[in-house]
Structure formats: C-alpha cells, structure tokens
C-alpha positions as CSV (number, residue, x, y, z in Angstrom):
1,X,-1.9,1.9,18.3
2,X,-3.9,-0.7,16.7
3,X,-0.9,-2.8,15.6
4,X,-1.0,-4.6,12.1
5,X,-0.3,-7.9,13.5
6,X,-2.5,-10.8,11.7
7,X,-3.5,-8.1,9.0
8,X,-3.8,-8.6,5.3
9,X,-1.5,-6.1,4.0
10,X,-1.4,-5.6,-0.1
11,X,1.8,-4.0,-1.5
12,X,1.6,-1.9,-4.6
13,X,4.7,-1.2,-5.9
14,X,6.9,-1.7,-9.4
15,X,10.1,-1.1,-8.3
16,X,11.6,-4.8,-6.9
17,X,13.9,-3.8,-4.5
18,X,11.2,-1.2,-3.0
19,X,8.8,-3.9,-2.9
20,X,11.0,-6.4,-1.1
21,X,11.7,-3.7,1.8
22,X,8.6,-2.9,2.1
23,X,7.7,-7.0,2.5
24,X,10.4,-7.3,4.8
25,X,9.5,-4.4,6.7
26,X,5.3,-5.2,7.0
27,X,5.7,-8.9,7.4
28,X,8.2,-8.1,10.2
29,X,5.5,-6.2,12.0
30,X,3.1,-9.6,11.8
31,X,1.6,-8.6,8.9
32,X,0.5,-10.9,6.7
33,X,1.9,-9.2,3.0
34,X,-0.7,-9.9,-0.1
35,X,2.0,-9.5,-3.3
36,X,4.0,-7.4,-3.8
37,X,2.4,-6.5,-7.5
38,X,3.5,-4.0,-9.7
39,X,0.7,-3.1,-11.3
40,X,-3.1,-1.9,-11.9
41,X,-3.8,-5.7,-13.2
42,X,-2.2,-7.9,-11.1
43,X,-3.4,-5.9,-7.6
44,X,-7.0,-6.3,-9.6
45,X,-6.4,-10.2,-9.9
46,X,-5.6,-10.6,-6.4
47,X,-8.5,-8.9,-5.2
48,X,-10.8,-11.1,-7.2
49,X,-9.3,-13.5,-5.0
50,X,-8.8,-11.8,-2.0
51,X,-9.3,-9.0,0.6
52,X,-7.1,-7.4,2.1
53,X,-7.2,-4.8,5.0
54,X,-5.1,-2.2,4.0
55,X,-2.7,-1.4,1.1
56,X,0.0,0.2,0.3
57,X,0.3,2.2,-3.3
58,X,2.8,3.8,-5.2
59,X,1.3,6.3,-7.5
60,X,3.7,5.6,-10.5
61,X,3.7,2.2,-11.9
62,X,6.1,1.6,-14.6
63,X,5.1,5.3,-16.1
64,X,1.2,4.4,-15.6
65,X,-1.1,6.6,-12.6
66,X,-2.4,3.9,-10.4
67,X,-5.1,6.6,-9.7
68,X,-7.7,4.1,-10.9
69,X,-6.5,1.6,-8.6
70,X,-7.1,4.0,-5.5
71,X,-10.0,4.7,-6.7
72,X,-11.2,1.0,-6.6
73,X,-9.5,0.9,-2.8
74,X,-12.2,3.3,-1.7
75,X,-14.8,1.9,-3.5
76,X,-13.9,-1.2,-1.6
77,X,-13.7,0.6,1.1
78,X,-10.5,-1.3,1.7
79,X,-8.0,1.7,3.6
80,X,-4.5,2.3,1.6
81,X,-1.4,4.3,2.6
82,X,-0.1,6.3,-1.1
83,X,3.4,5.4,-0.6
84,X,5.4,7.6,-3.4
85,X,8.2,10.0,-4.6
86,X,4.7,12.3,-6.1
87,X,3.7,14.6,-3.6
88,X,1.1,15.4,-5.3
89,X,-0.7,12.1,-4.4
90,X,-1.2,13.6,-1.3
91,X,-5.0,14.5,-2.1
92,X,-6.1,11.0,-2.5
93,X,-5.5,9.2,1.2
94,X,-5.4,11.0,4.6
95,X,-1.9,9.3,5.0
96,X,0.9,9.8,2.2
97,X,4.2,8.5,2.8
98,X,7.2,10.3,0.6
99,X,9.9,7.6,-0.6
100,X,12.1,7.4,0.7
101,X,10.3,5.8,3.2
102,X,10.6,5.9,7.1
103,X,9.8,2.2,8.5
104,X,8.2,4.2,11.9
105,X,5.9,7.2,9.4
106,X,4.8,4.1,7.6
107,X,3.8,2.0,10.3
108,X,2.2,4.8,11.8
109,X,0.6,5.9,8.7
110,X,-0.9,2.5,7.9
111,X,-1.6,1.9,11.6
112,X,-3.7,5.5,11.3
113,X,-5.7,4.6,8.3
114,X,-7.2,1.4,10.5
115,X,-8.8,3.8,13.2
C-alpha cells in the first residue's frame, strides 16, 4: 500500500454531513483534506490555486452531473475515486466507491488509484 499520509486529498461532495465524514475519515489517515466543496465551481477555484493528488467526487451535486469536473481530473491528470449512490458512474474511474461508503473500500480505492 502506498499509504496517503502527507497527500493532498480534494473532497467533492454537497451533502455536509457526507463531506465532514469523509474529512474526518481522510485527514485521520494523514491526509492532508483540500475542501470539502460542493460543487463544479468551487473544486475549479481551488484548483486555480492548488493541486491536489487525488480526489474524491460524488457524481450528483445538488441535482447537477459533476461529469465535467471528472473530466477536468483527467485532463489534469490528477487521479480521483467517484464516490456516489450512481452506479452508473462506474465507467469514469477504475475505482468507484457506492455510498454508503466503507472507510477500508475507500482507502483502498484511493490508495489504488496512486499506483
């Protein structure tokens, strides 16, 4: 395992109380968690301003896809974990996480899209 210790982690994610478990959960493994943010512009803001080294994203913000946000995490060839209740978000990440979440799949997950 590569271990996410030291790593820039940006959280995606509109629903609060999701977004402070998962901030709990990452920056309890040493991360270092960039947001959360809840949606497309506010995870574009903070990557004007910073980079992180992997992401997690829901696929639903608020009722809008964050498709075009995934899309900008692989032009950026920055690595992201699609954590979300729509399974059909599957096809955009080798790693997809279904909410609810298990802390272990999603360290793995996010620990897998590193290699």
């Amino acid at each position: 395992m590569t271990g996410l210790k030291g790593l820039r982690v940006l959280i995606v994610e509109d629903e609060m109380l999701i977004a402070m478990d998962l901030e709990a959960v990452i920056s309890g493994w040493g991360a270092e968690v960039l947001g959360p943010v809840p949606n497309i512009d506010r995870a574009l803001a903070l990557l004007s301003e910073q980079r992180p080294d992997v992401a997690t994203l829901d696929m639903n913000l608020s009722g809008v896809s964050s498709l075009p946000l995934a899309e900008e995490f692989a032009a950026r060839k920055i690595p992201f974990v699609v954590v979300s209740g729509y399974s059909a978000a599957d096809h955009l990440t080798n790693r997809f996480v279904k909410k609810p979440y298990d802390e272990g799949v999603l360290r793995q997950a996010l620990e897998d899209v590193l290699l």
